[in-house]
N, C-alpha and C positions, 0 to 999 in steps of 0.2 A: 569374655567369660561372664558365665550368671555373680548373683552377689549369691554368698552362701545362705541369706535368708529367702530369695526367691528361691531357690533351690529345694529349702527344708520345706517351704511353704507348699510348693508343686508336687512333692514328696506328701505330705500332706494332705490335701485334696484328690490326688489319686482314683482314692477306692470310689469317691461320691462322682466323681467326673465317671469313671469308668460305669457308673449304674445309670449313668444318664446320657451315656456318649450320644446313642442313635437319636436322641429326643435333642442333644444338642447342635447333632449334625444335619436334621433336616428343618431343625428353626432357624438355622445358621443359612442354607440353600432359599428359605422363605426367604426370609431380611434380605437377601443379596442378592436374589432377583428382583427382587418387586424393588430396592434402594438402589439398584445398580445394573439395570434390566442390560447394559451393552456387555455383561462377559457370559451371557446366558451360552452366550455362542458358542462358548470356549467347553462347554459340558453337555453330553452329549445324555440326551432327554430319552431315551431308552435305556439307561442305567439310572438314570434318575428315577423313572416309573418305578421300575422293577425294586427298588431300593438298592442297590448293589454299590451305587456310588456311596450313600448316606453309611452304609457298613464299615465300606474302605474307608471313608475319611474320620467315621469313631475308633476302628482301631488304630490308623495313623496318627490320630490324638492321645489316645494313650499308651502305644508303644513310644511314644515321644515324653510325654511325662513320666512313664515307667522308669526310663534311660537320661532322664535328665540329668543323673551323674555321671553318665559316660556315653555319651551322643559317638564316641566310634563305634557303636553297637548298631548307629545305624545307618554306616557309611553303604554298604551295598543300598541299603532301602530311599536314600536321598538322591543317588546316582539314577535308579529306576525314575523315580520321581522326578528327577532333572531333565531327563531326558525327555520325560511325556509333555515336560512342561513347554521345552523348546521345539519339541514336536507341532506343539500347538500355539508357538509365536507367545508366549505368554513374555511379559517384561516388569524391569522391577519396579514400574507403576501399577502393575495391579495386584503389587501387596499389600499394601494400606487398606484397600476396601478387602481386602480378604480378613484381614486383622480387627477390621471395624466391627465386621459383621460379625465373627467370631464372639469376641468381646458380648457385643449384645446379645448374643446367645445364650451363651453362657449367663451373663444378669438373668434373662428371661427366662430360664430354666433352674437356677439356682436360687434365685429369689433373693431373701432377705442372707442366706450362708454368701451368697458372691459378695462378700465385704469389699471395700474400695483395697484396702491390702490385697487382698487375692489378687482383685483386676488385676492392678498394679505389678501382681510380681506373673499373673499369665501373660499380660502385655510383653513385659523384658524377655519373660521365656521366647513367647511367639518372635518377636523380634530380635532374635539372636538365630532361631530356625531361619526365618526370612532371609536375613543374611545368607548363612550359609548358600540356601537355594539361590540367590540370586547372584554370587559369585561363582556356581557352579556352574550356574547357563552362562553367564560372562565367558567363562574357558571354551565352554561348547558351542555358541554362538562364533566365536571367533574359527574356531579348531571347523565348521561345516562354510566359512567362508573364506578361510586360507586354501581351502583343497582348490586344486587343477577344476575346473566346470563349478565348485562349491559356491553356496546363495543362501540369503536367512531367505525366511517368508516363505513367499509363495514363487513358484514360476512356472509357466507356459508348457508345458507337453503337451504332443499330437499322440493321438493311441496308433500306432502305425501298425498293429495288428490284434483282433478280435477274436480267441480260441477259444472254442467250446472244451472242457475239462473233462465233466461230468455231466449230468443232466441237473448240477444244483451247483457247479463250476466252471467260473469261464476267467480264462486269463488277456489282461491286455499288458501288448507292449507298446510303451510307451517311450517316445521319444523329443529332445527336444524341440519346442517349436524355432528355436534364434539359431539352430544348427551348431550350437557351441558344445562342447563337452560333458557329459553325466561324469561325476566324481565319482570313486571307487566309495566302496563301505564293505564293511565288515560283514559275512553271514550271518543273517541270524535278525540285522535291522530292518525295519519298517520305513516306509514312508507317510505323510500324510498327504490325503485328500480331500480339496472343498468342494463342496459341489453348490451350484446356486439350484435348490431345486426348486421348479416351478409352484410349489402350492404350500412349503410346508418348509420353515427355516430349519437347516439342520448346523450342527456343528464336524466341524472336518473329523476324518476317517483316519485310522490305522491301517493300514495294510502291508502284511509283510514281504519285503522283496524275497520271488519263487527260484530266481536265477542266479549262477557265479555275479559280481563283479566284473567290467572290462570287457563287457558285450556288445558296449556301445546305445543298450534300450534298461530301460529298467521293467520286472515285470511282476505284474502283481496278480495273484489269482483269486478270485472274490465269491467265498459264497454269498447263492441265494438264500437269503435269509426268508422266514413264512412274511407274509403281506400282514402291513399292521394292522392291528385289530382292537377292538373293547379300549380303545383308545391308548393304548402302549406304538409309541413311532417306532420301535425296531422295524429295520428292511427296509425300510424306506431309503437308505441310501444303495444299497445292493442291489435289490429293484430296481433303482434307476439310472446303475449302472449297466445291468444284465439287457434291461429294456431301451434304455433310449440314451445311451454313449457309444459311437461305432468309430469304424475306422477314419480317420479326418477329423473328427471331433479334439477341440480343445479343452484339457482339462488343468487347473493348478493342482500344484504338487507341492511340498516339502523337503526340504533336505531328509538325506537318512537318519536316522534315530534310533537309540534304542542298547540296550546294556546287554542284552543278552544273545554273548556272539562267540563264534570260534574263529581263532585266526590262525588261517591255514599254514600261517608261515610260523608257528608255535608250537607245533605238531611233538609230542615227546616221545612217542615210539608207540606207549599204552595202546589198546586197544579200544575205538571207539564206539559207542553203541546210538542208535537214534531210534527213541518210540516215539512213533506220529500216531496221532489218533484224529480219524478225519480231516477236518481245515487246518490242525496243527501239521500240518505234513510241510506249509511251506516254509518258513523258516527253518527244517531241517534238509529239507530238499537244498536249498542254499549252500547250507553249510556244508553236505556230502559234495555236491556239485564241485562246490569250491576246492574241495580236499583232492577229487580227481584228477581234476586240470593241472594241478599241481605235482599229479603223482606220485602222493605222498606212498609210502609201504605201508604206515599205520593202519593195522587192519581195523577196515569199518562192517558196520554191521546195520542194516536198515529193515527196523521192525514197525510197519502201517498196520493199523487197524482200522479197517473201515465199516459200514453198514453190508453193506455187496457190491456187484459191480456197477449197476445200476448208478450210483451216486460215486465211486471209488476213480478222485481224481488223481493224474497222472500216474495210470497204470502201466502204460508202456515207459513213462519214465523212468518210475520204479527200476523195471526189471531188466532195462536197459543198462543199470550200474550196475549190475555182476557180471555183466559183459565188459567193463571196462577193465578191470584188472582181475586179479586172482585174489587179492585184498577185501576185495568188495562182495559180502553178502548178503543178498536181501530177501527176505520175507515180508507176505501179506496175510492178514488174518479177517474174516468176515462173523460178524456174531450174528447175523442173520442174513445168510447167503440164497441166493434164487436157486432154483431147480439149474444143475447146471455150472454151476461155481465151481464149485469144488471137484467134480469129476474133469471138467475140463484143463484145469489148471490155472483158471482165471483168480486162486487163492490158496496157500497153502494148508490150508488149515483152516475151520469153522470153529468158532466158539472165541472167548477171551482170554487177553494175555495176562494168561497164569502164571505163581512162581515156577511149575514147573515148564512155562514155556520159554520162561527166561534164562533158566538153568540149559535145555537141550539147545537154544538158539541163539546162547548171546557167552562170551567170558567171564561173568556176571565178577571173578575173585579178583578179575585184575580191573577191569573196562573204566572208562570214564562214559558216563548216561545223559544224555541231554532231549529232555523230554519236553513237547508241546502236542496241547488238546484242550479238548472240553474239560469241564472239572471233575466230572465222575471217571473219565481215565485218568486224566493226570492223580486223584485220589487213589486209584486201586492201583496204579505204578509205583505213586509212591510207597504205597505201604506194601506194595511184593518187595521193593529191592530195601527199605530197613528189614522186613523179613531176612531178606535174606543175607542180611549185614552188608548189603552196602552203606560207607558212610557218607554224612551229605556233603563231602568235601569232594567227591567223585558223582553227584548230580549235580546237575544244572537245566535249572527250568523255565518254563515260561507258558502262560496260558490266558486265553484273551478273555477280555472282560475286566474290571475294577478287580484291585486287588484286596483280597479279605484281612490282612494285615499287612502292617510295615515290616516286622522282621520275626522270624521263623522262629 
């Protein structure tokens, strides 16, 4: 527990921290590359460009001194974060230099206001956060190495198969190379990827697993991201997946990862709803997959949005689940469809999903919604279904890229 003067203190400084988060968070990424250049790896330098990492880790800082009086406000937001953390091997030696550099940031930005008081009561705060996170990968760490085939780190998969998706997706399955067991995970998790690439250090990858569980391969399906450019590294590992990883090929892997899941064996009868939008398709692909095999009656409902067909992966997939029960229906939507689309049946429908298209094709009064995408869908989804009074206790979401806040 904090002392109740670090607490008043954090309480406190608040408003001045929050006008200065992003100035704090990327003098904080300066100092702790250049004083500690071996965890550079661990952050992945196309969200660093962009700024997207520096955003997420200022609101992360002040949703955490906002709720310095009641930290179960940010029990979902530390679990996310626990998990990216073991995603990525992080352990609880590389809190101190996180806290170091922190600390200095804050002096260096605050100036002659960062009293030694302050430090002093941000240090206890910070280090009572650290904790936390680091008991919680303790649970998780353990909990991905008690499983049947379960492993921390890294280990050996052979891509045992190479599938063209789209024209900007390609799935590999991947299998072990020691011939020993892949552990089950929940729909919805990721694995990570390292890749050594030949010219250009990168930090390991997300990718979320496209398949059920108990398949025996795990598989990931990866867009081609644009080739980098004007000096921003995005693509550079998707690239060098798409190009030069093929079948035979060795690559390290990760245990699975990741908080945002459905478990098929938890099914309450409700009705299900899944909006994919583009590359968000696969962790909902998952989770539907997963609900099939299982035979669940909860009626599901599978709403893609994509560009056209041209780029629109796993369309025979897709439309493959309404043929597996009477439970299951799916719809595809293109907001810029080819000559052709849409008369042929390669889409139901052209244009965006609207509230009224969530009203004619989805139980919108009853449903539980589990949505991933880009940000500008995931944005106009979420604000169709509060429109339409859904409330956020019946979403659940997820969308790639650094997160713009800790808790909603």
């Amino acid at each position: 527990m904090l002392s109740e003067k670090t607490v008043q203190i954090v309480k406190e400084i608040t408003p001045v921290v929050a006008a200065n988060a992003e100035t704090i968070t990327r003098r904080f990424y300066e100092l702790m590359f250049t004083g500690n250049p071996e965890v550079k790896a661990f952050f992945n330098q196309s969200h660093q460009h962009s700024g997207g990492q520096q955003r997420a880790l200022a609101g992360a800082i002040c949703a955490y001194f906002t709720h310095i009086d009641n930290l179960d406000a940010l029990g979902p937001a530390v679990e996310l974060i626990a998990q990216k953390h073991c995603s990525l091997n992080i352990k609880a030696e590389h809190y101190p230099i996180v806290g170091k550099h922190l600390l200095a940031a804050i002096k260096d930005v605050m100036g002659d206001a960062a009293t030694d008081e302050i430090i002093a009561a941000v240090s206890e705060a910070y280090g009572l956060l650290a904790q936390v996170f680091i008991d919680r990968e303790a649970q998780i760490y353990a909990e991905q190495k008690a499983k049947t085939g379960g492993w921390n780190g890294y280990r050996s998969l052979v891509v045992d198969r190479k599938v063209p998706e789209s024209e900007i997706v390609t799935s590999f399955y991947l299998k072990p190379a020691d011939g020993e067991p892949l552990p089950d995970f929940l729909p919805g998790q990721y694995i990570t990827v390292r890749i050594d690439h030949p010219t250009t250090p990168t930090s390991p990858r997300n990718y979320s697993l496209s398949d059920r569980a108990g398949t025996g391969y795990f598989r990931i399906s990866v867009k081609r991201e644009p080739a980098p450019r004007d000096g921003a590294p995005e693509g550079l590992v998707s690239n060098y997946l798409h190009d030069s990883v093929n079948v035979g090929d060795t690559i390290e892997v990760g245990p699975p990862c990741g908080e945002f899941t459905l478990d098929p064996a938890a099914s309450n009868g409700h009705p299900i709803v899944f909006l994919a939008g583009g590359i968000g398709v696969t962790p909902l692909l998952s989770m539907v997959k997963s609900l099939a095999h299982r035979q669940v009656s909860t009626p599901l409902h599978f709403l893609l949005a994509a560009r056209n067909s041209r780029v629109h992966a796993f369309a025979e997939e897709v439309r493959a689940l309404s043929g597996n029960g009477a439970n299951i229906q799916s719809r595809i939507l293109y907001d810029e469809p080819l000559p052709g689309d849409v008369e042929s049946g390669r889409c139901d429908a052209a244009g965006f999903l609207t509230r009224e298209r969530l009203c004619e094709w989805t139980p919108v009064d009853e449903a539980e919604f589990y949505l991933c995408g880009p940000a500008p869908f995931m944005a106009s989804a979420m604000s169709n279904l509060k429109e339409l009074g859904v409330g956020p206790e019946r979403i659940h979401h997820e969308f790639f890229g650094p997160r713009q806040e800790l808790v909603g």
